[in-house]
N, C-alpha and C positions, 0 to 999 in steps of 0.2 A: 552480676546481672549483665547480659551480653548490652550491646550499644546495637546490633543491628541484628534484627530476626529475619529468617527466609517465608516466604511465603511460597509454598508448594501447591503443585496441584500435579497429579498422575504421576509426580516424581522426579517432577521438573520444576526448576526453582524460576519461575515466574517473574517474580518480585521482591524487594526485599524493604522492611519496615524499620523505619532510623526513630532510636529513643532523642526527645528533641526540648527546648527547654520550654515549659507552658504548657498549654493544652490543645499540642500540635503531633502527630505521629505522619511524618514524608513518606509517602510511600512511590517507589521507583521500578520501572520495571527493568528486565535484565534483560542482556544482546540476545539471549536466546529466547525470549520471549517475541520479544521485536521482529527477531530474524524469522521466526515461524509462524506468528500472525498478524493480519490484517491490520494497520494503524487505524485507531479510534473504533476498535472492538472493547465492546464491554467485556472484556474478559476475566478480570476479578469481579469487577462491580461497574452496574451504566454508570454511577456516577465516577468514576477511574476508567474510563478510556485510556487503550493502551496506545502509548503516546512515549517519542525522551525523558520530558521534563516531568521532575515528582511531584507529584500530587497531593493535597492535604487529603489524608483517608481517619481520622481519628474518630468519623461521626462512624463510619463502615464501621471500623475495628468496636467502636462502645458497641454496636448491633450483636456483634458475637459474644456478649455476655451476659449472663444473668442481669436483675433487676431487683432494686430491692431488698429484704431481709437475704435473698440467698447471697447479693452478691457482697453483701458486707461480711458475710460469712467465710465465702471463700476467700474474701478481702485479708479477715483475720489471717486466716489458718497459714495464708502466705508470708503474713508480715511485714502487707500493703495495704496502701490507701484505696479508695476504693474509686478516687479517679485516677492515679496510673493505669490507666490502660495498657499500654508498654506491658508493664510488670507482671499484669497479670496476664497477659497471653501469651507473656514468655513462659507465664508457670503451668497455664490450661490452655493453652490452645492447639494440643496435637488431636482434639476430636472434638471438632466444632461444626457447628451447622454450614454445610454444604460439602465442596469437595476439598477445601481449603485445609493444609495444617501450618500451622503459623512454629515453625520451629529454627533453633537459631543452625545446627544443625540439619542435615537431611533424614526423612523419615528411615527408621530400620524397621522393617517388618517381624524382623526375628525376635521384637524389642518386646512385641506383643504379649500380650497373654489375658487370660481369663480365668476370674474366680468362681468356680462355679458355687452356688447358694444352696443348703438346702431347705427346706420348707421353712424350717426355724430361722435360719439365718437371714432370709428375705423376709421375714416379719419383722424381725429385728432392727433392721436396716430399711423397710418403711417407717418404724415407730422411730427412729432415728435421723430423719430426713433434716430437723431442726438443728441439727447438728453437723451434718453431711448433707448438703445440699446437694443433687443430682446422684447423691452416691458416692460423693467424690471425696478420698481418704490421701494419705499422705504418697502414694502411692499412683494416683489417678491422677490423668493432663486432658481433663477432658470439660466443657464448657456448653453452655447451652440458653440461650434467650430466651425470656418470657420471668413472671410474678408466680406462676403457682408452684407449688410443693411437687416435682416431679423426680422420678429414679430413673436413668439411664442405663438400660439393658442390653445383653448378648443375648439371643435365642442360639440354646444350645442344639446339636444336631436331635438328643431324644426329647426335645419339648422341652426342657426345665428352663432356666433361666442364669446367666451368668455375670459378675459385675466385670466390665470391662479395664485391661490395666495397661499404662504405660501406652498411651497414644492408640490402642485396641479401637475402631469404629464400633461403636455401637449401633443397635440396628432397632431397637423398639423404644420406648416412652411409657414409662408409666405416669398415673396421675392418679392422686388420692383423693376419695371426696371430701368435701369441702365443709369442714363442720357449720360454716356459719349458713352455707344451704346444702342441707342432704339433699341427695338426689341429682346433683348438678350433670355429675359426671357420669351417670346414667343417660339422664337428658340430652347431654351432648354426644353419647355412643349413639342413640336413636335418628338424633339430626345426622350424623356423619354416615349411618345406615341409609336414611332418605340421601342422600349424598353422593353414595354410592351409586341407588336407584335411577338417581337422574345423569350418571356422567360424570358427576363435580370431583368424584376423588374415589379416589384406588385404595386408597389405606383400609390395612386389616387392623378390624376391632374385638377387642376381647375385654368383656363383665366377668372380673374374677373378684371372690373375697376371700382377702389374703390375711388372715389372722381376724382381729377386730375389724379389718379396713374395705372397704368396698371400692377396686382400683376398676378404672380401664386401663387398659394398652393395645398400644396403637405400635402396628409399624410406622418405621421412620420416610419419607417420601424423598429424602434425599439418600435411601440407601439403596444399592441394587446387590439381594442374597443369592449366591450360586451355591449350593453346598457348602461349605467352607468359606467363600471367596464373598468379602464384601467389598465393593466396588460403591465409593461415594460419587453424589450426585451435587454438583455445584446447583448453589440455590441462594437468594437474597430474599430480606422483606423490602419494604416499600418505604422506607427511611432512609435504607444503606443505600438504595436504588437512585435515590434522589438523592442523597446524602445529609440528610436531614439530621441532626445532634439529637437523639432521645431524651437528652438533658434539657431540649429546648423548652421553652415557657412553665418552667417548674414543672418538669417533666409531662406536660400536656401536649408536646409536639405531635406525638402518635395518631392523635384525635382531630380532625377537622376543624371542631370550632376551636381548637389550640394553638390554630396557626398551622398548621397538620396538613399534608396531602389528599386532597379527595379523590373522588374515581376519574374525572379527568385527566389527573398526573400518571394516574395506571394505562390508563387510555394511552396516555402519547408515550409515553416507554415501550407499548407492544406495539403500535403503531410504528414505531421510530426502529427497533430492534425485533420483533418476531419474523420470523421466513415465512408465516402466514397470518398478516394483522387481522387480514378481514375474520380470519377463523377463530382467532383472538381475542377479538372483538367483540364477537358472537358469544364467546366463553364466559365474558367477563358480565354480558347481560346477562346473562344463565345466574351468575355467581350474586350478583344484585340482588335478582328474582327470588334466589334461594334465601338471601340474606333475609328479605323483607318475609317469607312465607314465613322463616322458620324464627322472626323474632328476635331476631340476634344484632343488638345493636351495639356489641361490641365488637363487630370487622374493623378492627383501626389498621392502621398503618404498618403495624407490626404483626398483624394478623394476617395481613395479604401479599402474599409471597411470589417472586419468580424463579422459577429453575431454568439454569444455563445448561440446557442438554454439550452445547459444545460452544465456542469462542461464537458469537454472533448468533446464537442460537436459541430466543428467548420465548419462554409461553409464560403464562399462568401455572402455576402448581397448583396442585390439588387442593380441595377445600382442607381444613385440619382443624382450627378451632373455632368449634360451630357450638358456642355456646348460646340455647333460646332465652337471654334474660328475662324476654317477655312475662316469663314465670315468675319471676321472683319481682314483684312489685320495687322492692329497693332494688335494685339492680337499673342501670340506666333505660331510658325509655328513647332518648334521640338517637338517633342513629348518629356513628361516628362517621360516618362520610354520607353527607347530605345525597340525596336521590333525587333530580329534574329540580333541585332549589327544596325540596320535602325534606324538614329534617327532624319530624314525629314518624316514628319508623309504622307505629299501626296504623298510619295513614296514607301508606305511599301506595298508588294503586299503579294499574299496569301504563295507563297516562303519564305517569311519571317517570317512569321509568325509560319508555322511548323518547321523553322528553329529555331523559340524561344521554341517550345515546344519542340524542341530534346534536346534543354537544361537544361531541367526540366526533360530529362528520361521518356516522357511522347512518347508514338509512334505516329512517323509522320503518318501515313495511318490516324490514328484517328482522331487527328490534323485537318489532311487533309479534314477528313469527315465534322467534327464541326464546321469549317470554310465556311465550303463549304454551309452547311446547315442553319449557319448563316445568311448568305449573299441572300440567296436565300428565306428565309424569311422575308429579309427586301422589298425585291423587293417585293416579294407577297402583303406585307403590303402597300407598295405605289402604288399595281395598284388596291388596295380595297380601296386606301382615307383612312389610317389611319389619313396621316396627309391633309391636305389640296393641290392639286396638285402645285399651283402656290409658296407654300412655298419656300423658300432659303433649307431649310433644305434636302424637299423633290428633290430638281434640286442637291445640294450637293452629297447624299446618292447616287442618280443614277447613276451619273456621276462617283463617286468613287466605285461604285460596278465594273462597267467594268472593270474601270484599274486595280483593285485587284485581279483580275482574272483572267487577261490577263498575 
């Protein structure tokens, strides 16, 4: 096990992450890092400012990994525990969420490759997920954050589909639905549809059923596809951003009332780092708006993401997991980051909302506008059939357009 991993981005070694004794991981940045950007640029991460002295980053590095049954999985199959952290990005971290590859070594692209699947073998290998979380075999260095059962894929040049090998970027996400609520992953293609409609997010969606299984997949929002040429996109959630321990309060840190981040901390990070807050700001009302119409009171901490287009260069990413719990009665009802002090999410109306942007110093009139123009794009979208009229989704959104308005 090396003592010290590189941390690359575009092929430049950045930074470098020191194995350290406890539940500490130093993260340092290199002369040439230094030498070519800006001092106190979030350039791994806002909460790592690039700066001399090293910095504790082990809450960053826990963000780049699974959760949960998968990451005890992957935990096994290494032959670690499942808090080294260290250890295991030493063994997954050549395709991780954003532009980042955590490798002790510099990346070789020739190292690449691709299995490609055929119809049988991609059933296979979903019924298999319990086993292989993300896809990931004895062969694969590649990692990925969040609780659901997901496959990380190549889109091949004729449409099939391919598992990624040896540090390969993967470029789409699948997601299997959810036995314990069918239909989820439907639900959430349809919100990411209205999503679409309004601006919030670029991702392409696809409703396939692949064997027994009824998946989505979604392009990835941190990858940019040219033929051949995938070109990763640096990207953080709102943990790493802050630096928040995902382990925090018996894993409740994600969530607001957990001790968690709310929309104010999103607030002053694009405030503090976007090349345009005010348009930002605007975004992030949009992303409220959408949250409350479509239900979903699961936007935690780890849900809300920002993409580093460049060193200094910080927005909002696109919406991605737009899950409407609203549907599923067990499913949470408070919203994970309280809206104007509202934290019954069927209750937040459009009042609340510029009341949360006055808390940001953001002005209500504007607020008022981007909310407004929100909203009224969603309806536009469902009397065009973005999504299908008889959906839950679409009867949801309508119904909660009113009362947010009213």
């Amino acid at each position: 096990m090396p003592k010290t991993l590189g941390v690359w981005m575009d092929g430049v070694r950045v930074a470098e992450l020191r194995d350290s004794v406890g539940n500490s991981i130093p993260c340092a940045y290199t002369d040439e890092a230094l030498e070519r950007w800006p001092r106190n640029s979030p350039l791994i991460s806002c909460s790592l400012p690039l700066g001399p002295r090293p910095l504790e980053a082990v809450a960053f590095c826990k963000g780049l990994l699974p959760e949960g049954r998968a990451l005890q999985t992957l935990a096994d199959r290494a032959g670690l525990a499942t808090s080294d952290t260290f250890g295991l990005l030493a063994r997954y971290g050549r395709d991780v969420a954003g532009a980042l590859v955590i490798s002790a070594e510099k990346p070789d692209e020739r190292r690449f490759g691709v299995e490609p699947y055929t119809p049988e073998s991609l059933v296979e290998e979903i019924e298999d997920l319990d086993d292989h979380p993300l896809g990931a075999h004895d062969d694969s260095e590649l990692s990925l954050a969040g609780l659901q059962d997901k496959l990380l894929l190549v889109r091949l040049g004729d449409g099939s589909w391919g598992r990624p090998l040896r540090g390969r970027p993967s470029t789409h996400i699948l997601k299997v639905d959810n036995q314990r609520y069918p239909g989820l992953i439907e639900a959430e293609a349809h919100c990411l549809l209205l999503a679409r409609a309004a601006g919030l997010s670029d991702i392409e969606i696809g409703l396939e059923a692949i064997g027994a299984n009824r998946c989505l997949i979604v392009s990835r929002f941190d990858r940019e596809v040219d033929g051949e040429e995938v070109r990763r996109i640096h990207q953080e959630d709102l943990l790493q951003a802050l630096g928040v321990d995902p382990d925090g309060n018996k894993r409740r840190a994600k969530y607001e009332a957990g001790g968690g981040p709310g929309l104010k901390d999103t607030a002053n990070l694009l405030d503090s780092y976007a090349q345009d807050p005010r348009a930002q700001l605007d975004r992030l009302v949009a992303a409220a708006t959408f949250t409350v119409l479509s239900g979903n009171a699961d936007a935690h901490a780890k849900n809300v993401a920002l993409l580093h287009r460049g060193p200094g260069q910080i927005e909002l990413a696109p919406l991605y997991d737009t899950v409407p719990t609203a549907l599923w009665p067990k499913l949470r009802s408070e919203a994970a980051m309280a809206i104007g002090g509202q934290v019954m999410l069927a209750d937040v109306t459009i009042r609340d909302v510029v009341r949360e942007a006055a808390i940001w110093h953001h002005p209500k009139d504007r607020a008022d506008q981007v909310a407004r123009e929100t909203t009224e794009a969603l309806i536009e979208a469902l009397e065009r059939n973005v999504v299908p009229p008889d959906s839950p989704v679409a009867g949801l959104v309508a119904a909660r357009a009113g009362a947010f308005l009213n």
